[in-house]
N, C-alpha and C positions, 0 to 999 in steps of 0.2 A: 377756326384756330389759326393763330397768326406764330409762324415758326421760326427759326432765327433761319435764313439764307443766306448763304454768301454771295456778295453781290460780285461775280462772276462772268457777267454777259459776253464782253468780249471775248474773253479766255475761252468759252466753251462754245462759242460761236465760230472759233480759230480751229476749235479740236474738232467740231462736227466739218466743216470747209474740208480741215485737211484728212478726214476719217472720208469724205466724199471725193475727193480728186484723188487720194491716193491706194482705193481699193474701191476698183471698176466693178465689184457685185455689191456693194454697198451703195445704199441711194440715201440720201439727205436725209427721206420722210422715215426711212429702215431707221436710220442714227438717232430719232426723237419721239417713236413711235410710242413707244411705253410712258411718255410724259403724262401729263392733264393739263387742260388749259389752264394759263395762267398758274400751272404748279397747282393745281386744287382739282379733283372728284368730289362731287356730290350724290347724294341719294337719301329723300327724305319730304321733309313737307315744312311748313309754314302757316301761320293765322296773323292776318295783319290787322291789327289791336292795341289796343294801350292797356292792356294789362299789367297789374303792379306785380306779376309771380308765374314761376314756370313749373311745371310738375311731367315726371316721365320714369316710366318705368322701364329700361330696355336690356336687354337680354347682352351678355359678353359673347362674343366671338374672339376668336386665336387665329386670325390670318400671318402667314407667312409674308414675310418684308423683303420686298427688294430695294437693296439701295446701291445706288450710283454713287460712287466717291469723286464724278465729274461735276456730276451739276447741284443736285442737293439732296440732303435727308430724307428718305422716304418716311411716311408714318401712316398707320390708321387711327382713325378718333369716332368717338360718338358721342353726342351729345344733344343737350339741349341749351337753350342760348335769350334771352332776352337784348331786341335790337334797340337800340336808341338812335341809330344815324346811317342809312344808306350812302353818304358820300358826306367827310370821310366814314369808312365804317367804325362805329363806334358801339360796344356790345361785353354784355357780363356772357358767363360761358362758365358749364361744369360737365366733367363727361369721365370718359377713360381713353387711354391711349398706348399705343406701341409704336416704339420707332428707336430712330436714334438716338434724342435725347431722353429714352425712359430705358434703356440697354437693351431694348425688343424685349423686354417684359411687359406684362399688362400694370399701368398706374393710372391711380386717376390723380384731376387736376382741376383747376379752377384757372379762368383767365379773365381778363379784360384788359377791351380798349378804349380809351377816352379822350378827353382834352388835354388829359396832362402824361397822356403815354400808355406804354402797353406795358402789363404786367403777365406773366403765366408761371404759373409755379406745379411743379411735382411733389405730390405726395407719395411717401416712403412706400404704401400699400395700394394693393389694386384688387381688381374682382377676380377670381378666377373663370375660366373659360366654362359656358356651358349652364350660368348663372344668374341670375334676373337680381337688379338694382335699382334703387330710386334715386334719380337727381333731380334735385330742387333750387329753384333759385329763389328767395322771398325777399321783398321792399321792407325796408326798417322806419328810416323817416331821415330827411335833408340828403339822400342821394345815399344812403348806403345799402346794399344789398346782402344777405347772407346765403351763406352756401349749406347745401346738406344732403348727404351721400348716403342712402338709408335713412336713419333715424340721427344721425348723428352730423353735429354742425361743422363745418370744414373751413369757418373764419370769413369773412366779409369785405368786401371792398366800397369805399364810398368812392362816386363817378360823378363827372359832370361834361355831357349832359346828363338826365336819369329818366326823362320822361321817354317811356318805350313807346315804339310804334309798331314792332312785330316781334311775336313767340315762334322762333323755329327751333326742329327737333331732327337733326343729320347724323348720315357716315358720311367721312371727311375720309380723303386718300389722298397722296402725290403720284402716284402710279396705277395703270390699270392694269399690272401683272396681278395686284394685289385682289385676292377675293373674299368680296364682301357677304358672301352664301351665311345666310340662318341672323341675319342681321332682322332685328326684331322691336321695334318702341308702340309702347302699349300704354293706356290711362292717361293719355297727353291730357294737363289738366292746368287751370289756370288760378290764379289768387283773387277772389272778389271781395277781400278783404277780412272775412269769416272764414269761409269756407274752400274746399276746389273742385269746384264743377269739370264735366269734360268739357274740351273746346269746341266751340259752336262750327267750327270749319277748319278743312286741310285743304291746302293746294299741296302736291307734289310737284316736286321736281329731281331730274335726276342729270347726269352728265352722262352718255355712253361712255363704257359699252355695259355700266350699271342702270338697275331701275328697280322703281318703286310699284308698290301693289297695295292699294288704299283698300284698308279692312274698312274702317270708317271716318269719322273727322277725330276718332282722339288713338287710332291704332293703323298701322302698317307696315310692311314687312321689305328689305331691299336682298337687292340679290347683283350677283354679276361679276366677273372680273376675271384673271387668269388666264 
């Protein structure tokens, strides 16, 4: 998930400097500790594939948000994601979310990013906590993708490029106060055109001081944070 930022570097690299010279029990690495690299957490897994569809069933969790009104928005996200482009990243995306720009309510959302820019949109409704959903992304035909949250479709985006290279299925964080406990994706499953088989293979990956616990290649469970 791509968030709006305020590009702020110097400014908060002035206020961390002067948070460091001018209060001798505070140490630099104290002032940024709670970040994530590069402003992102991860915990989750991956199948690198040219699969035309995504399939995930994953479980809602209600973690508590911290945010900084120095450097930028905290949020949590889950999702699952069809890649089209490691560098720039370019990628369809359908999940849920809490943060700032969903008012630390749980919404879900649909995004992407392409050749002709980034789009991410909030929907009015979200899951409640403690509750198992299905997000799907399916190929239509000339680049467009549709969306569908449950049973029901959430509107489409046509991209370019479209041809995927990798299915991943994450918790996304900007902070590691933030915990990710009972975070749960299950039935990870792919589009073969007909039908959706489970996926032939997981990598995990996670960011400390989160991690992941592979049930199998289409189920695993993350944890960590606080």
């Amino acid at each position: 998930m791509i968030r709006k930022v305020t590009v702020l570097s110097a400014f908060v690299i002035s206020i961390l400097w002067a948070t460091f010279l001018l209060s001798p029990n505070v140490t630099l690495t104290t002032a940024v500790a709670q970040g994530c690299p590069n402003n992102r957490c991860y915990a989750g897994g991956y199948w690198s594939t040219g699969k035309y569809g995504v399939y995930a069933q994953i479980y809602t969790i209600n973690p508590s948000i911290y945010n900084d009104p120095f450097i930028w928005p905290d949020f949590v996200a889950e999702w699952d994601t069809i890649l089209f482009s490691y560098s720039p990243v370019y990628f369809v995306q359908v999940g849920y979310s809490k943060g700032e720009d969903t008012g630390n309510v749980l919404k879900y959302y649909r995004e992407k990013y392409d050749g002709s820019g980034h789009d991410l949109y909030f929907f009015g409704d979200g899951p409640s906590q403690g509750t198992w959903h299905s997000y799907q992304i399916t190929y239509v035909s000339g680049g467009q993708y549709t969306f569908y949250i449950d049973t029901g479709s959430r509107g489409s985006y046509t991209v370019n490029p479209y041809t995927p290279i990798e299915l991943q299925a994450f918790v996304e964080t900007t902070n590691t106060h933030i915990t990710i406990n009972g975070s749960w994706f299950k039935q990870l499953s792919y589009y073969d055109g007909r039908t959706w088989p489970l996926w032939l293979s997981l990598t995990t990956y996670s960011t400390p001081p989160y991690s992941v616990t592979k049930i199998s290649n289409s189920e695993f469970k993350a944890s960590g944070g606080g």
